[in-house]
C-alpha positions in Angstrom: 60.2 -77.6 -128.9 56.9 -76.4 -127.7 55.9 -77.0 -124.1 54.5 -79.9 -122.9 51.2 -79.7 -121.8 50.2 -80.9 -118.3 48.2 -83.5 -118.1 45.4 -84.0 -115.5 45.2 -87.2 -113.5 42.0 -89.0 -112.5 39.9 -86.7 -110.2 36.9 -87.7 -108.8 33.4 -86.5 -110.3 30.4 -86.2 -108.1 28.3 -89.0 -108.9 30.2 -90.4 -111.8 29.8 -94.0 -111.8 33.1 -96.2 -112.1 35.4 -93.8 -109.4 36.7 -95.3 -106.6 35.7 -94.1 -103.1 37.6 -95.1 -100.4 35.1 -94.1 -98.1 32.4 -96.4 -99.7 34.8 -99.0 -99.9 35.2 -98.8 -96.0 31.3 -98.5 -95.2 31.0 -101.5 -97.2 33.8 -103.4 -95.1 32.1 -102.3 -92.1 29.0 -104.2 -93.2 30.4 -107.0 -94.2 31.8 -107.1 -91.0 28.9 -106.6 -89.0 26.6 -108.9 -91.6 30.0 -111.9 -91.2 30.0 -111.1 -86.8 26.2 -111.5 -86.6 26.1 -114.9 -88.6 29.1 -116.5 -87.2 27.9 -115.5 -83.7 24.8 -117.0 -84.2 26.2 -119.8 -85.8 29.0 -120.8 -83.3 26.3 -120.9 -81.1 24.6 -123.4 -82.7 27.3 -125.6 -83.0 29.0 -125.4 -79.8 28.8 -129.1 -79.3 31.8 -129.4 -82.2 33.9 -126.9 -80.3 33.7 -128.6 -76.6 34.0 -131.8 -78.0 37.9 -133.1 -76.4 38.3 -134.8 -79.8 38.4 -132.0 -81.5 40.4 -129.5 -79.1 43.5 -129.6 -81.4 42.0 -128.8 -84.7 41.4 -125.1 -82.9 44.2 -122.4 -82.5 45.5 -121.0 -79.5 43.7 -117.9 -80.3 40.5 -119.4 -80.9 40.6 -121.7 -77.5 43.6 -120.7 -75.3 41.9 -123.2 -72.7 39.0 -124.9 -72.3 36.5 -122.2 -72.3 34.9 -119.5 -74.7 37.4 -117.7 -77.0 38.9 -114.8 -75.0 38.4 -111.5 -76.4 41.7 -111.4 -78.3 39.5 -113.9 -81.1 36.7 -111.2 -81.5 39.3 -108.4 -81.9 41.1 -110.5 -84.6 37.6 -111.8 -86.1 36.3 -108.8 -86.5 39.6 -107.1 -87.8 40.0 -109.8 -90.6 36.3 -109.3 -91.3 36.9 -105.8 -91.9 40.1 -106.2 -93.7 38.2 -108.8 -96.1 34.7 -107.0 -96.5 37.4 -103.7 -97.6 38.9 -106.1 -100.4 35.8 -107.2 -101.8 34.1 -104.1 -101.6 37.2 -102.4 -103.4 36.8 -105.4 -105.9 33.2 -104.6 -106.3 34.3 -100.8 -107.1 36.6 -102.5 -110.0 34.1 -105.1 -111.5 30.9 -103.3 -110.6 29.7 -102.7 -114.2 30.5 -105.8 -115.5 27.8 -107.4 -112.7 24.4 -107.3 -114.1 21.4 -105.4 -112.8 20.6 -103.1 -110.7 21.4 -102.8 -106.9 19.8 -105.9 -105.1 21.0 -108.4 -107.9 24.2 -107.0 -108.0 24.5 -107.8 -104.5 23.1 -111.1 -105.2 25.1 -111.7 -108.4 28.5 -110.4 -106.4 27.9 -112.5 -103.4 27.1 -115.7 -105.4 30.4 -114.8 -107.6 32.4 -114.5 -104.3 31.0 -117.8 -102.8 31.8 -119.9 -106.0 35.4 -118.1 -106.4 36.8 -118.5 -103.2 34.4 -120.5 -100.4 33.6 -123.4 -102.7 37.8 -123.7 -103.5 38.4 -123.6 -99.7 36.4 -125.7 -98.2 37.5 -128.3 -100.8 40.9 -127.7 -99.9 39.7 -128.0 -96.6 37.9 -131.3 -96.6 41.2 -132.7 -98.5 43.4 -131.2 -96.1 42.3 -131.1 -92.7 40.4 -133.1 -90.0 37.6 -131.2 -89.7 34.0 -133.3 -89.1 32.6 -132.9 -92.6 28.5 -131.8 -91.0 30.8 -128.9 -89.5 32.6 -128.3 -92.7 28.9 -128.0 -94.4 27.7 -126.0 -91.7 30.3 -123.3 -92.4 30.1 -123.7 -95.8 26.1 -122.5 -95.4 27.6 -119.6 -92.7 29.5 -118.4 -95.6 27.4 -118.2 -98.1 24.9 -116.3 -96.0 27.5 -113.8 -95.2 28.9 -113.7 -98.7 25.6 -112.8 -100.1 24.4 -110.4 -97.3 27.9 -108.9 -97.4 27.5 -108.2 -101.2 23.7 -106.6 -100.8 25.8 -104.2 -98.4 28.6 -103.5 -100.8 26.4 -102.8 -103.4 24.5 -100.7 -101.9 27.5 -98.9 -100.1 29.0 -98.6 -103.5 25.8 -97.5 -105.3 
């Protein structure tokens, strides 16, 4: 029986298109994250009138409003580490799906983020409007957060993953 030859696995090619990079993947979580802090920061300022309102004070977790005052740090931490963890995953899912979105980088980006928004925002928030209590302007109003982020978030990933 002759000897079986060894085969190679997957190695990574300078510049090949199509190869995972786990280091791109990561830059592009980071800006997501940054991109996803910036907007909801902005944004919760905006709407601070929904999140002092007593009527509304047990909609909110403990770790968003332990008391009656600004989210202790604890929420940024965890905000920002879910950001990260979820700008990761959709930047690793960019990697995978990448040449199946069409054009170059910027409508990629555009193209991904509008794909994200319409696969999993648009599903949530209807889950959300069935399901929970929230006032439907603030529903909207994240709704529109999200799609900002979703679609600055994928102009990052593609261009981290370029």
């Amino acid at each position: 029986m002759p000897a079986r030859k060894k085969v190679k696995t997957t190695k990574k090619v300078k510049g090949k298109k199509g190869m995972f990079n786990p280091w791109k993947a990561l830059l592009g979580g980071i800006i997501f994250a940054v991109i996803s802090q910036i907007v909801h920061s902005i944004s919760s300022q905006m709407t601070m009138s929904f999140y002092t309102d007593p009527k509304y004070f047990s909609l909110w977790s403990e770790l968003m409003m332990p008391n009656a005052g600004s989210p202790g740090a604890e929420f940024f931490f965890a905000s920002i580490a879910f950001a990260l963890i979820i700008g990761v995953l959709f930047s690793v899912i960019y990697t995978v799906i990448r040449s199946s979105v069409p054009g170059k980088m910027a409508r990629k980006g555009l193209e991904y983020g509008l794909l994200l928004f319409f696969i999993s925002a648009v599903p949530m928030y209807f889950t959300m409007y069935l399901l929970l209590a929230v006032p439907t302007a603030l529903l909207m109003i994240w709704a529109i957060e999200t799609f900002i982020v979703y679609i600055l978030g994928a102009f990052g990933i593609a261009w981290a993953n370029k």
